[in-house]
N, C-alpha and C positions, 0 to 999 in steps of 0.2 A: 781631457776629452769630455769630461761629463760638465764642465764647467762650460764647456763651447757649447754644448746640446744646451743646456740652460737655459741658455743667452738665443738662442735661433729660436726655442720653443717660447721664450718670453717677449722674442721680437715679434714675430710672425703675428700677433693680435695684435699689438701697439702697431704696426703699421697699416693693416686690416682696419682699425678705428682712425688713425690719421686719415684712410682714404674715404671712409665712412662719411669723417667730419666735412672735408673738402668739398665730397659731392653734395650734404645738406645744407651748407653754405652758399652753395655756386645758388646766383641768383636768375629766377625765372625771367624768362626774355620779357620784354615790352609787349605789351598786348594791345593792338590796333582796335576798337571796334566802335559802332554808332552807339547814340544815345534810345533809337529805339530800332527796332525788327519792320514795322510797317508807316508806312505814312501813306497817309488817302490824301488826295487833293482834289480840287475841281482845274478844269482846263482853263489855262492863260491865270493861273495864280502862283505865289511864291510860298515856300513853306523855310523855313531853319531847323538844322538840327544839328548835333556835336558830335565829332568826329574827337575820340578820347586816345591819351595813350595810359597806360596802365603805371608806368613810370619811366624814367630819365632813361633815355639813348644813349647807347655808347658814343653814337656821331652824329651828324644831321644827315636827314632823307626825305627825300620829295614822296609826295604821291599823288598820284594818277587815277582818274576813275574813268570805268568804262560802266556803258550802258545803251540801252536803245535812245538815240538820239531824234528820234520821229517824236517820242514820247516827252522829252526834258531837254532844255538847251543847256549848251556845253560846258561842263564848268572846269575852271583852273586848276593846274595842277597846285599844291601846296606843297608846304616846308615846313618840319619837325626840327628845328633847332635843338640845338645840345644847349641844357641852360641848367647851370651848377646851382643845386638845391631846390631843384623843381619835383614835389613826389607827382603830379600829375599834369600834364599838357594837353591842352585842347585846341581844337581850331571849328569854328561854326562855320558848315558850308550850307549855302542858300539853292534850294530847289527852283526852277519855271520850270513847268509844264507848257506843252506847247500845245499838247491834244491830249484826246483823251486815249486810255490805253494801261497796259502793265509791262514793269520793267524793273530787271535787280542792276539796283545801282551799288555798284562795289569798289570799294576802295584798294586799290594799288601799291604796294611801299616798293621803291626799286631798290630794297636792300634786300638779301636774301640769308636768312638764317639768325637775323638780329632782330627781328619785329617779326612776332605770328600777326596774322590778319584771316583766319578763317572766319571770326564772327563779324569780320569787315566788310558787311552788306545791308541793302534797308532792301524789302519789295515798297517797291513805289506802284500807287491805285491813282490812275487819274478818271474820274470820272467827270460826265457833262455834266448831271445835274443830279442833286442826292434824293430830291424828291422821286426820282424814278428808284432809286431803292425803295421807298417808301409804297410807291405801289406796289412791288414786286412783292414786297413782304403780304401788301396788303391781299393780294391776288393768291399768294399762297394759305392765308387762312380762309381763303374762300374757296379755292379749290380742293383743300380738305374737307371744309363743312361739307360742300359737294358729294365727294368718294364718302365721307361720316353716312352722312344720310341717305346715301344708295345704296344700303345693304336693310333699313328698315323697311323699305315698300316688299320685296319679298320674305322678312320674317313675319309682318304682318300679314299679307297673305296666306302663308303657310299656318297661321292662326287663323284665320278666318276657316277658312278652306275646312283645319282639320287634314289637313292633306297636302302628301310632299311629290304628290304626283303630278310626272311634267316635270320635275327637276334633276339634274343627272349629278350622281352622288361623285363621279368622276373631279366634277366642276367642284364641289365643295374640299375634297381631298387637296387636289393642286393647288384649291387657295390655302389653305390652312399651311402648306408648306413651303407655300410663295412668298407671304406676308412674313410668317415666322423670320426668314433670310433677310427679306426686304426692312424688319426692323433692326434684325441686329449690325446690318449693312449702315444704315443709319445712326444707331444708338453710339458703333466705334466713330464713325467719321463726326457725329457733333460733340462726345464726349468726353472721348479718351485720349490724351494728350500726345500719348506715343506715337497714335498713330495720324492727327495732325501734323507733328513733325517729318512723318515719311509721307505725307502728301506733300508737304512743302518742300522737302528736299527733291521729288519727283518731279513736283508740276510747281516751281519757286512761281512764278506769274500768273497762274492759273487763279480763276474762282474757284471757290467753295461754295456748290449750288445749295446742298445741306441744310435745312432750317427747323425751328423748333417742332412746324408742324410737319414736315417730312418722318417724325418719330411718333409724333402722336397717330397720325390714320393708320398704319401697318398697326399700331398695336389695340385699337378701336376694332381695326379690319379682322385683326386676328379672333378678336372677341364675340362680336357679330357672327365670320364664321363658326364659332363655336357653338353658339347658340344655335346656328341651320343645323347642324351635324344633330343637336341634342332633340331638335324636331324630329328629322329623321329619325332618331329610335320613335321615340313616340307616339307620332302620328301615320294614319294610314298611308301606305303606298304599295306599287307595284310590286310582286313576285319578282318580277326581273329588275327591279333595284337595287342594284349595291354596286360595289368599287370593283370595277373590272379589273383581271388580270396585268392587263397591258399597266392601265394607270398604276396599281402596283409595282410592277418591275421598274417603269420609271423613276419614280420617288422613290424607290430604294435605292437606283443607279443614284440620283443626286444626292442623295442625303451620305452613301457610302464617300462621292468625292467630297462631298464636305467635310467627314471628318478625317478621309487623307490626309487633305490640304491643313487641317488643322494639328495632324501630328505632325506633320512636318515644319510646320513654322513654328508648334513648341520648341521643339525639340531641335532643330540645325537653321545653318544660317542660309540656307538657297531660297527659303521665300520669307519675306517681313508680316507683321499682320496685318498691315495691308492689302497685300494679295490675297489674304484670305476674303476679307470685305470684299475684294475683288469678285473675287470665286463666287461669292452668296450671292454676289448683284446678278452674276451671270447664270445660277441657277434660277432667281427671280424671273429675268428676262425668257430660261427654256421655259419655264412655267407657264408665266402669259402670254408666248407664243401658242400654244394649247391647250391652254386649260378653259379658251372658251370651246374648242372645238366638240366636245361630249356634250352641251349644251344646244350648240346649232345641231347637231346630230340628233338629241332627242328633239326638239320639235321637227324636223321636218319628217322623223319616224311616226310621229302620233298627226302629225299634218297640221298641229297649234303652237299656239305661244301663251297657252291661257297659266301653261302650268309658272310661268316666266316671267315677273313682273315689268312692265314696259319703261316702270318709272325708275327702277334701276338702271336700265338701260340707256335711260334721261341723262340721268344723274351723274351717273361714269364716266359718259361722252363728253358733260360738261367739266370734271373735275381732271380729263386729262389733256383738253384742250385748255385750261386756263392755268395748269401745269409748264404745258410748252410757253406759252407766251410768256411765264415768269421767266423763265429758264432764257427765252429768246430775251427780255428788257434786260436782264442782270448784263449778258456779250453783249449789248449793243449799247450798254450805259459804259463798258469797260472798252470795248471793242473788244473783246475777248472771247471770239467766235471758237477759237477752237476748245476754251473752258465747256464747250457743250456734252464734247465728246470724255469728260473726264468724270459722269456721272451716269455711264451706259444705262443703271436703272431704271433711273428718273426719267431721261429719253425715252426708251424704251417702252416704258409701261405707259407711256403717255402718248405714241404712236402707235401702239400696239393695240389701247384699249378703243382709240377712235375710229382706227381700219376694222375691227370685230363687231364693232357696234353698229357698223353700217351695216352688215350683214342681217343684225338683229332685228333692226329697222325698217328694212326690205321682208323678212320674215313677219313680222309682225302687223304694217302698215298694206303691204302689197302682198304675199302670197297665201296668208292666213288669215286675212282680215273675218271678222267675225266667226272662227271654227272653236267649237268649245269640246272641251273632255268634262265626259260623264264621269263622277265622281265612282259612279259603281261599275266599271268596263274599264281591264289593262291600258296599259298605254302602247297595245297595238294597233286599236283601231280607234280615229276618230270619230265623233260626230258633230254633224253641221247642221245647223238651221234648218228648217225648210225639210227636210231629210224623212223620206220615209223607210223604217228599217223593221227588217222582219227577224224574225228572232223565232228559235224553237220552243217551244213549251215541255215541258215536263213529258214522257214519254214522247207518241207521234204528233199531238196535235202542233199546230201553229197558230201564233198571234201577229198580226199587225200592229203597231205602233207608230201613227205618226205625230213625230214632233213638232206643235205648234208655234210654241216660244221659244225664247231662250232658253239653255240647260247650262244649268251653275253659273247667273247673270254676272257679267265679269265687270265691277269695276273701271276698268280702264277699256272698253269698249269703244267711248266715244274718242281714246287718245287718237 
């Protein structure tokens, strides 16, 4: 009996490692895949590329590709022959584009459990013509220099001046925490590799609006606004200056969903970090939904625009209209209208800042034209040209004052 135990306790591992060995042995299937992940083309051209197998087939098997066929004319199906002492087999299949457009072209095996083919896809870019890339790019560093340079015409003033009054500290809080998003929104989608791959897995056809300088203004913007905030301590302003309640509650609300969103995509698998980018874009966009609004509210409170430089307002209009037209050249070089909507930000902040800015405009040009704030009087009550105002003196007596010239001759007057 103890001789039988022996023998069972000494088999039981030797067959344990026989089965060990068997499955380290067992060889990994053939592996389907292209020679590259992307291929750009222009319209009515032919491109080549290789379609690999990893090694020898058990048997032979066709394959079939499917794709948008508006985009690429239709190509044959092929045949993977079984060929004794072959470690690698390949077959070159030839692209025509017929228009322009995106499409994942992916390879077929109608063998099922002998050949993997997950990595058996190319995205195909047909574009018209590559120099309209070449603008778009061109137009995005000019629509940054743009947004760059309109945040100088009001630190400069606020230098001149000596004075941050006329400006609503509201306006400066919600950019500081807009930008802040708006870069890091950015910084993952052009840099970080993980999460490229979950845009390409989400949106396989899709553009990538994203460019070098979509990370450089947020973080220029950020810095600039740093500087306004550092004036505001310094220089003179209003009693009734500071960061209203409201504006508080809000940036706390977004900033607390941000880092919801962020524990939970460390931490479980229900959102990628992706979505988090996502989330930041979408607090960018509550942002510049109102974060001009505290700004049109102080001038029409004080009845001017003196405290508000007009040339930012230039500046903005133009960097978020020449925004959209990139954004519109990149879909209309791809056809890929609906890549628009895959960068709600970018959109966003660039119809958002040219509908506010008319507002500014109309403020500035038409309801306030020539009204100036006295550098020594709150920003309750205007004053205007022309203007005679009376004012109490020291115990009962009274003075007249009328204003003959301008008060704190504004620069940008003649805009």
């Amino acid at each position: 009996m103890r001789a039988i135990i022996l023998c069972c306790i000494t088999a039981v591992p030797l067959l344990a490692g026989l089965t060990a060995g068997e499955t380290s042995t067992q060889k990994p299937l053939p592996k389907l895949s292209f020679s590259t992940k992307d291929v750009d083309m222009l319209v009515h051209s032919s491109k080549q590329v290789n379609l690999s197998l990893s090694s020898e087939p058990e048997n032979s098997f066709n394959v079939t590709f499917s794709f948008d066929q508006e985009v690429l004319e239709e190509v044959e199906a092929i045949c993977f022959p079984r060929s004794e002492g072959s470690s690698r087999l390949w077959q070159v299949i030839t692209l025509n584009s017929t228009k322009n457009g995106k499409t994942l072209f992916i390879a077929e095996p109608d063998v099922n459990g002998s050949v993997t083919s997950d990595d058996a896809y190319i995205r195909v870019s047909v574009m018209i013509n590559p120099a309209i890339n070449v603008g778009a790019d061109v137009l995005g560093w000019v629509y940054t220099i743009a947004w760059d340079v309109s945040f100088l015409p009001q630190i400069y003033r606020n230098w001149k001046r000596k004075s941050v009054v006329g400006l609503a500290f509201d306006f400066l809080a919600l950019n500081f925490i807009g930008f802040f998003s708006y870069m890091m929104y950015n910084i993952g989608n052009l840099w970080i590799p993980e999460i490229q791959d979950e845009f390409q897995a989400r949106h396989p056809t899709s553009v990538m609006h994203v460019r070098l300088n979509d990370v450089i203004f947020p973080l220029y913007a950020l810095l600039c606004t740093a500087v306004q905030i550092v004036q505001c301590i310094f220089y003179k302003r209003d009693p009734s200056q500071r960061v209203s309640m409201t504006c508080r509650v809000i940036l706390g609300l977004l900033i607390l969903v941000e880092v919801i969103v962020l524990i939970i995509a460390a931490s479980s698998d229900l959102l990628q970090w992706l979505d988090l980018l996502l989330c930041l874009s979408y607090v960018k966009i509550s942002i510049t939904c109102i974060k001009y609004i505290p700004q049109l509210y102080m001038n029409y409170k004080v009845q001017s625009t003196e405290g508000w430089s007009i040339w930012q307002v230039i500046l903005d209009c133009t960097g978020g209209s020449l925004s959209l037209i990139q954004m519109f050249m990149l879909a209309a070089n791809y056809d890929d209208w609906n890549s628009v909507l895959t960068d709600p930000a970018k959109l966003g902040l660039g119809l958002l800042s040219i509908f506010f800015n008319i507002f500014f405009f109309m403020q500035h040009y038409c309801l306030y034209r020539g009204v100036k704030i006295s550098p020594d009087v709150t920003t309750e009550k205007p004053i205007n040209t022309d203007e005679k105002i009376s004012r109490k003196s020291s115990g009962s007596s009274k003075c007249s004052i009328e204003l003959r010239g301008v008060v704190n001759p504004d620069p940008d007057a003649h805009l």
